[in-house]
C-alpha positions as CSV (number, residue, x, y, z in Angstrom):
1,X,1.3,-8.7,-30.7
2,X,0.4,-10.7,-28.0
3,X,3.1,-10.1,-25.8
4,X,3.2,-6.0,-26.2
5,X,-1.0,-6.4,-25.1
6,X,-0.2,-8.0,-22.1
7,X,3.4,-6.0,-21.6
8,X,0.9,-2.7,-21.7
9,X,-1.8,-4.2,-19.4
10,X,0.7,-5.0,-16.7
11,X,2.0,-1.5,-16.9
12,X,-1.5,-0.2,-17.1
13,X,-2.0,-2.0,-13.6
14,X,1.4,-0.3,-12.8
15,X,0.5,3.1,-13.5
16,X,-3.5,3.2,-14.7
17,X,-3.5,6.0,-16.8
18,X,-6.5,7.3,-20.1
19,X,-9.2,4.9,-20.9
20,X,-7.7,1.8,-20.3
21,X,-6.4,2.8,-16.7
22,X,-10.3,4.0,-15.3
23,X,-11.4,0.0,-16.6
24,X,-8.3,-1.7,-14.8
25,X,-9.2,0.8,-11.7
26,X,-12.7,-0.5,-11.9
27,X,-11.2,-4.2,-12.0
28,X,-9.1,-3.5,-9.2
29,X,-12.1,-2.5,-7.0
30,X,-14.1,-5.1,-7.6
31,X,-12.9,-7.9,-8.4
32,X,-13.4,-10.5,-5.3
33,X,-9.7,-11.7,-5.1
34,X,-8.5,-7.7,-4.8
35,X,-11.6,-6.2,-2.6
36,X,-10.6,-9.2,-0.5
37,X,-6.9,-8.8,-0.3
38,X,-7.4,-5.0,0.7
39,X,-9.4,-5.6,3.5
40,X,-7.8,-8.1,5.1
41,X,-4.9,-5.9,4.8
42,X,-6.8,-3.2,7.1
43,X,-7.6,-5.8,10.0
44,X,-3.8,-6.9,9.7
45,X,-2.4,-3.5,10.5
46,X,-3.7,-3.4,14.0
47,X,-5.3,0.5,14.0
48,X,-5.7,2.5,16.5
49,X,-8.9,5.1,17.3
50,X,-6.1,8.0,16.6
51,X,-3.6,6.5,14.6
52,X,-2.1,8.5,11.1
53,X,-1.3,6.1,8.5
54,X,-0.4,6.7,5.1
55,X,-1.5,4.2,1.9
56,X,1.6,4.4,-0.5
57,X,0.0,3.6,-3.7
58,X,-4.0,3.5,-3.1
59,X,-5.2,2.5,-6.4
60,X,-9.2,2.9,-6.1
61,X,-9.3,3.5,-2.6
62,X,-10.8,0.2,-1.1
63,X,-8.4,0.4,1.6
64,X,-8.5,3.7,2.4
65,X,-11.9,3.4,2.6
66,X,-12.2,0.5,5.2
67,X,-9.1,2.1,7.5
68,X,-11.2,5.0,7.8
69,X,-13.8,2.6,8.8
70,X,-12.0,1.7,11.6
71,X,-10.5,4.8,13.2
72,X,-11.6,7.2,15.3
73,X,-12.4,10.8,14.8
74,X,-8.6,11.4,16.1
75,X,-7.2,9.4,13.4
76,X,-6.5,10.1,9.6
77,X,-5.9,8.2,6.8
78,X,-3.5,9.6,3.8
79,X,-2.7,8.3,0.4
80,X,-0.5,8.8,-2.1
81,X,-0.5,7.3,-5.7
82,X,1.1,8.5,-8.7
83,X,-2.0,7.9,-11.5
84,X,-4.2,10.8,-11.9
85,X,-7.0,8.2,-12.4
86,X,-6.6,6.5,-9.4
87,X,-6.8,9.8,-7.6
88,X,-9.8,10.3,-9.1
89,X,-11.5,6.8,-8.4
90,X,-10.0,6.9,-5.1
91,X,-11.3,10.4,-3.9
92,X,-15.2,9.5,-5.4
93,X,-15.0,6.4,-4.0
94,X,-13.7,8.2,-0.4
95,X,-15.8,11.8,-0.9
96,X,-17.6,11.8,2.2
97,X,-14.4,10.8,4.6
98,X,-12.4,13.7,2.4
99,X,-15.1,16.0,2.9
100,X,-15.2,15.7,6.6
101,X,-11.5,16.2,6.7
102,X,-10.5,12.4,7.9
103,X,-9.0,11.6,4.3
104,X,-6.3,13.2,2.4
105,X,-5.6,11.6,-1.1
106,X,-2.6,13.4,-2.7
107,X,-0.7,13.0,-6.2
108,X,2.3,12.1,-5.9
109,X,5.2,9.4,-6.1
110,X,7.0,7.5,-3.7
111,X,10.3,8.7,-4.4
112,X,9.4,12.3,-4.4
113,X,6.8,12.7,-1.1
114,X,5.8,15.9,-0.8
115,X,7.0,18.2,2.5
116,X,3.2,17.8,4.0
117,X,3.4,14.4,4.0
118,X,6.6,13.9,6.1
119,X,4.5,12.6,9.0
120,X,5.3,10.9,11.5
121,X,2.9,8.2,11.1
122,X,1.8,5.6,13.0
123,X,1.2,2.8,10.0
124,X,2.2,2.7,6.4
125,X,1.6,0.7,4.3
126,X,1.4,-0.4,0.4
127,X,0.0,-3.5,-1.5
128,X,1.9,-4.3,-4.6
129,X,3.7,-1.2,-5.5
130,X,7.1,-2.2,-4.2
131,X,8.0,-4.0,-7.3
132,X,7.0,-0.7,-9.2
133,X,9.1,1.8,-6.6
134,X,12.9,3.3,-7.9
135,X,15.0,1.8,-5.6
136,X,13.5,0.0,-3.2
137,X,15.5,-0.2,-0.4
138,X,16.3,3.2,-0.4
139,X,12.0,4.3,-0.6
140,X,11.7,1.9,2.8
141,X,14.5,3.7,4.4
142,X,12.8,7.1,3.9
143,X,9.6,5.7,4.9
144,X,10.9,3.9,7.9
145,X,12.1,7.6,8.9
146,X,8.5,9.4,8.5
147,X,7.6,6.8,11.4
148,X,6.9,7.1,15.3
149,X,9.0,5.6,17.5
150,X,7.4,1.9,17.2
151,X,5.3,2.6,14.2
152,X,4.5,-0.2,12.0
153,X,5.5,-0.5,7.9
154,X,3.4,-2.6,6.1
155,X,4.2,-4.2,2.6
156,X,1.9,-7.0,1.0
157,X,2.3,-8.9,-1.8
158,X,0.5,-11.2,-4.1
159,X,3.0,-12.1,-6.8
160,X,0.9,-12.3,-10.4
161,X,3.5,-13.3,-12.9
162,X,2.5,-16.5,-14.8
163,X,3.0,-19.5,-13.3
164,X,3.0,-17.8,-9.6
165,X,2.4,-20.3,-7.1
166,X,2.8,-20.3,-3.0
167,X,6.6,-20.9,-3.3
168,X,6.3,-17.3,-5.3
169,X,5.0,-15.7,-1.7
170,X,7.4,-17.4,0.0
171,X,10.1,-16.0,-2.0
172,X,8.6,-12.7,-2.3
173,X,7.9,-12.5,1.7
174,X,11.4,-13.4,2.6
175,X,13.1,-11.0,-0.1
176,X,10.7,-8.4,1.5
177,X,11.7,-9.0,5.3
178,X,15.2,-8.5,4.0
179,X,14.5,-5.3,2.6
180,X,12.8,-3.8,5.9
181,X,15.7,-5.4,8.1
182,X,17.9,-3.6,5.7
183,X,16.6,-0.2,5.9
184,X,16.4,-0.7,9.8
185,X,13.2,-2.1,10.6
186,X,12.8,-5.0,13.2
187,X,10.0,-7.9,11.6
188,X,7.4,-9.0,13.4
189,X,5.8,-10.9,11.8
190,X,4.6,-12.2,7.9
191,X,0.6,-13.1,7.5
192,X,-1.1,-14.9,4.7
193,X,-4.1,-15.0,3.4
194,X,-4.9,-18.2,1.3
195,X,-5.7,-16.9,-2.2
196,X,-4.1,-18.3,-5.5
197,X,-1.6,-17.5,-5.5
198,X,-1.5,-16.6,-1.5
199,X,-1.2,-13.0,-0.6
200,X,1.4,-12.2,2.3
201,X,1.6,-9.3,4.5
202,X,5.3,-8.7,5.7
203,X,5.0,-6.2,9.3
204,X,7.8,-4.6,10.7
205,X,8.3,-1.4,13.2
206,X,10.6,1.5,14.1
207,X,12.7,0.9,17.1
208,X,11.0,2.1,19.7
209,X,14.6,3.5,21.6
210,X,15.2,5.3,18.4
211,X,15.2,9.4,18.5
212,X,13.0,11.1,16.3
């Protein structure tokens, strides 16, 4: 019994979905560890006043929320996320920035973008979806592809399965850089931010030589 409780939580936290899913997307808001993870993520992507980025997976919106913070009235920030209840948490929680057309909050899954979201973007980014996406390597290819010429791609982790410790984001940030090198990316660099267990932000870009 145990185990099937906490097998449906963690997919809840996957994919929040009825009753259950709006109290994990409240968790996910506010809970210190998370708000704090999110925006530290926003100050590590380096934005620009009329940048286009695109959140793949927003959950509630916090980042969303403090990216369109920091751009300028030429930027836009776009999301994606494939829980109708995190639409809806995301879009209250972001209503203003949606109304004054500097948001756009979609429905939709990673492995089936739909044709007004085919960019190019400047940043993209997703904290702790990868490990929910079909086929990984092949959803960072595409995405690498919906980039400018020197764009960024963004992909954070903070491993939570039990017994997680700073080894785990090691592991987790190398396995990641291998990914992005393997759909083409060039790494720049991998952040941390000292939680428990740490959170790490793996960066890469689009080469800039490369034809669009």
């Amino acid at each position: 019994m145990k185990q099937r409780i906490i097998k449906t939580l963690v997919g809840q936290f996957g994919r929040p979905r009825g009753v259950v899913g709006r109290v994990v997307g409240r968790v996910m808001a506010h809970r210190s560890s998370n708000r704090r993870r999110n925006l530290w993520v926003a100050s590590r992507l380096d934005v620009g006043p009329t940048d286009r980025i695109l959140e793949v997976g927003f959950g509630p919106g916090v980042a969303i929320a403090e990216l369109n913070r920091r751009i300028g009235d030429g930027g836009h920030v776009y999301g994606i996320d494939h829980s109708e209840v995190m639409l809806r948490q995301a879009s209250r929680r972001n209503a203003a920035a949606i109304k004054a057309g500097r948001v756009t909050l979609t429905r939709a899954a990673v492995d089936d973008l739909p044709p007004a979201l085919s960019g190019p973007f400047d940043v993209i980014f997703a904290v702790n979806s990868l490990g929910h996406w079909p086929a990984p390597a092949e959803r960072l290819r595409q995405l690498g592809g919906r980039l400018v010429p020197g764009g960024r791609l963004a992909i954070v982790s903070q491993p939570r399965g039990p017994g997680a410790t700073a080894k785990t984001s090691v592991k987790a940030a190398r396995e990641i850089q291998g990914l992005l090198e393997g759909a083409g990316l060039v790494h720049e660099r991998t952040e941390t931010l000292a939680l428990d267990p740490p959170v790490v932000c793996v960066l890469a870009r689009r080469p800039a030589g490369e034809v669009e």
